[in-house]
N, C-alpha and C positions, 0 to 999 in steps of 0.2 A: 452617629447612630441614634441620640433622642431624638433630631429633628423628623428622621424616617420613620420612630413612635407616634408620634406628634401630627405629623400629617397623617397617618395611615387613620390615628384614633378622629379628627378630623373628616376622614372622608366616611366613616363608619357612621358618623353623628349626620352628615350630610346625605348618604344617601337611605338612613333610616328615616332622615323628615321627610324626605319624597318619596318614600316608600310609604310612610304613613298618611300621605296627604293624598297617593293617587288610592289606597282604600278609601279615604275619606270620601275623596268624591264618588268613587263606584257606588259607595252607601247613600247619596244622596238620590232624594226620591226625584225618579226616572219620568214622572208625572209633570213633575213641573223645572225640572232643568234637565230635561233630555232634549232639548236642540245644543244647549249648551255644552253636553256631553258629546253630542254628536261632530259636534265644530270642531274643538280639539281631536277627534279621533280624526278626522279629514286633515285637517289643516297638516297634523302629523304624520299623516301616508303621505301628504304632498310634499316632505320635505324642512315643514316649520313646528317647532315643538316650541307649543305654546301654554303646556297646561302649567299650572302653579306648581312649585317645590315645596314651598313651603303652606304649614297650616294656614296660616294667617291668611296669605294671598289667595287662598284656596276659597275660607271664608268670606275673603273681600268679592270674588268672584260672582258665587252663590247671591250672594243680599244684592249684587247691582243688578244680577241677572232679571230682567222681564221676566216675569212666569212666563211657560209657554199658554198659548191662548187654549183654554178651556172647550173652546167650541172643538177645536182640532183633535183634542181628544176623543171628546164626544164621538167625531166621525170615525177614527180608529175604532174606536170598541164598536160603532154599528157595522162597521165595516168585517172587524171579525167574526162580529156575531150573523156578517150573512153568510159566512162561512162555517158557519157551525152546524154539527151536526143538526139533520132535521128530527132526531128521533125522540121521542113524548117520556121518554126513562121506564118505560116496562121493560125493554132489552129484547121485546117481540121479534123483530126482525133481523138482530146480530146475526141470527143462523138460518135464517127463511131457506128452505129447501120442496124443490118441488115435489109433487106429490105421484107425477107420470115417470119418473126415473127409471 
């Protein structure tokens, strides 16, 4: 009976650092390792669970990772921003209604 203590306090410790390690990386900024984010999330729809358990490997991760390239950002945010509203912020035309009704 201690050894089934033992292990269970074991696995409590084990899946609290991969609990804490996949917050960690969700809190890492999304600017500059979100391809790297994205990899793990792919790679583990397809079958292979590759993200770190532990802090450490988590950390080791992050510092090899390449920044993602700057410019590609840059393109994202023009990119949403062609999408964004065209409205100048008076809120004039939220309600525009015609006047022959």
């Amino acid at each position: 009976m201690g050894s089934d203590s033992k292990a269970q306090t074991k696995m409590i410790e084990e899946s609290f650092e991969t609990y804490s390690t996949a917050v960690f990386l969700r809190g890492a900024n999304q600017r500059k390792y979100g391809t790297l984010m994205e990899g793990y999330r792919g790679q583990y729809s397809g079958g292979r669970n590759h993200y770190p358990t532990t802090l450490l490997n988590a950390v080791d991760a992050l510092r090899t990772h390449k920044a993602d390239d700057k410019k590609k950002s840059k393109d994202a945010q023009k990119k949403s921003d062609k999408y964004a509203s065209k409205d100048d912020g008076t809120g004039e035309n939220i309600f525009a209604q015609s006047l022959n009704d």
